[in-house]
C-alpha positions, 0 to 999 in steps of 0.5 A: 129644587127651586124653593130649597135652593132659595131657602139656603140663599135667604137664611145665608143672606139673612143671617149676614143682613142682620149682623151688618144691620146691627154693626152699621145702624141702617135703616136700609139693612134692616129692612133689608134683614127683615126681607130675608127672614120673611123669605127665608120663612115664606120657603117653608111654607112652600115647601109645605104647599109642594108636600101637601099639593103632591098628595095623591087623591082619595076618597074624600078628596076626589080631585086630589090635593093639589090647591092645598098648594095654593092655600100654603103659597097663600099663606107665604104671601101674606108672610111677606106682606106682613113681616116683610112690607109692614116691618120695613116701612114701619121702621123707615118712617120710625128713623125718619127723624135720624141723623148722623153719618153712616157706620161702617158702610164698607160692612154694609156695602159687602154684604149687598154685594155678597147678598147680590150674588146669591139672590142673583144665583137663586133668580137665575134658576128660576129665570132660566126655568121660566123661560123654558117653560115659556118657549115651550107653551109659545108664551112671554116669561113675563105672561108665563110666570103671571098666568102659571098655576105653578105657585111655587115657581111664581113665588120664588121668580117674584121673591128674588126679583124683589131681592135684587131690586131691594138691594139695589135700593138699600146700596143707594139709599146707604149711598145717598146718605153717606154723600149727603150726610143726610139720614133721612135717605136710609130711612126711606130706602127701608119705605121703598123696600117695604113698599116693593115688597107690599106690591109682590104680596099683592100680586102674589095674594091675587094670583092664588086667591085666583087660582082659589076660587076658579080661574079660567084656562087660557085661550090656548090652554083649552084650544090644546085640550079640545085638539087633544080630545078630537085625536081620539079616534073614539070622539067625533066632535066636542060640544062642551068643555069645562077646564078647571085647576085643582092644584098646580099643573093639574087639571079637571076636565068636563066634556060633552062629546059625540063618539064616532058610529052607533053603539048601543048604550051598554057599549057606549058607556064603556067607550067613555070611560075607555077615552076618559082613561086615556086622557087621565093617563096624561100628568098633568090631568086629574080627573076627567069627566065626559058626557054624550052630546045633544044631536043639535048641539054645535060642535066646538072649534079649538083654534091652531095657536098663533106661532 
């Protein structure tokens, strides 16, 4: 629902943005036009990395689907650095050496404002969903939103911030060339949005490359883990943890534990596979694989998370 409501807001925007870019001239609302388009595209693409990330696993895709999320969100992020960032800044330092007074800024400014609205509409969705998240993991939105293997969530948060702070910089740049004739400023309006949007693309990009190639779990994430393995009453202590993401919100699991008593082999092989069950029952996990420790291995201490 988040990405589909950023979708509409974009296309609507966008399609305003481009009509008041070609009634005014602005540098500005073009850039401004070419940042709607790229978002309204990049929420395909996201659309796509739910579908394709949401996949249940198989044979041949054991862990599942789900970093085809991260590949498409890639995707989407390299869409806004190119047809976003690179565009906006091109055509600023093309109208650099513009002059003449603004047309038609009434235009220009109505649009903002009604672009203002719907981006700050979509924003606030995602903000109060961030938020939520965040109280619930004892976390910072900001940190949430950075850490979160969600990519979806993390790009639309990103997108509309980087909406609302790129009209606020279109407004004044139209502003600061209508009060001081100068039109110099509209062109680097348009600079400082493709510049706004190249640092999005880069976090954006290192966020899921990150999640790519096999960031680590939080500290707090492994210690919740490691508490949750030892409530069995089947497991004694962990020796040895492994948490890796295979797709937002989705988790595979290694473990090396001690079981509780002195069963025979047939019957310990049997009690694994009992709590591996248990754990896999749980959403947000995909796969779980557990091992017997070594007499002389130490056990694992998982910390109470700080309140």
């Amino acid at each position: 629902m988040t990405v589909i409501i950023a979708f509409l807001a974009n296309v609507l925007v966008a399609i305003a943005k481009t009509v008041a870019a070609a009634l005014t001239s602005s540098a500005s609302m073009v850039a401004e036009a070419a940042h709607s388009w790229a978002d309204a595209g990049n929420e395909i693409f996201l659309l796509i990395a739910d579908r394709r990330g949401a996949k249940a696993k198989d044979e041949r895709h054991p862990l599942g689907y789900g970093r085809a999320a991260f590949v498409w969100s890639l995707v989407a992020a390299f869409g806004i650095f190119t047809a976003g960032s690179i565009v906006s800044i091109m055509h600023g330092v093309q109208e650099l050496g513009e002059t003449g007074p603004v047309e038609s800024p009434v235009i220009a400014y109505t649009v903002l404002g009604i672009a203002f609205v719907l981006e700050g509409a979509s924003f606030t969705q995602a903000l109060v969903r961030s938020r939520r998240l965040a109280r619930e993991r004892g976390a910072s939105t900001w940190d949430y939103v950075l850490e979160t293997s969600d990519t979806t969530l993390r790009a639309v948060f990103f997108e509309d911030m980087a909406a609302l702070i790129g009209l606020a910089l279109a407004g004044g740049a139209i502003a600061l060339h209508q009060i001081t004739g100068v039109a110099a400023w509209d062109a680097v309006g348009s600079i400082l949005v493709g510049i706004l949007l190249g640092i999005v693309a880069i976090i954006l990009i290192g966020r899921n490359i990150a999640f790519l190639v096999g960031t680590s779990a939080t500290p707090e994430l492994r210690n919740r883990v490691g508490r949750a393995l030892l409530t069995s009453p089947q497991v004694q202590r962990v020796t040895y943890l492994h948490i890796e993401y295979v797709g937002p919100n989705r988790l595979f699991l290694v473990a090396e534990v001690d079981l509780t008593g002195d069963a025979r082999e047939h019957d310990v092989a049997s009690r694994l596979r009992d709590v591996e069950r248990q754990i896999e029952a749980h959403p947000v996990v995909e796969t779980v694989v557990l091992s017997l420790s070594v007499d002389d291995e130490p056990s694992l201490d998982f910390e109470q998370d700080a309140v």
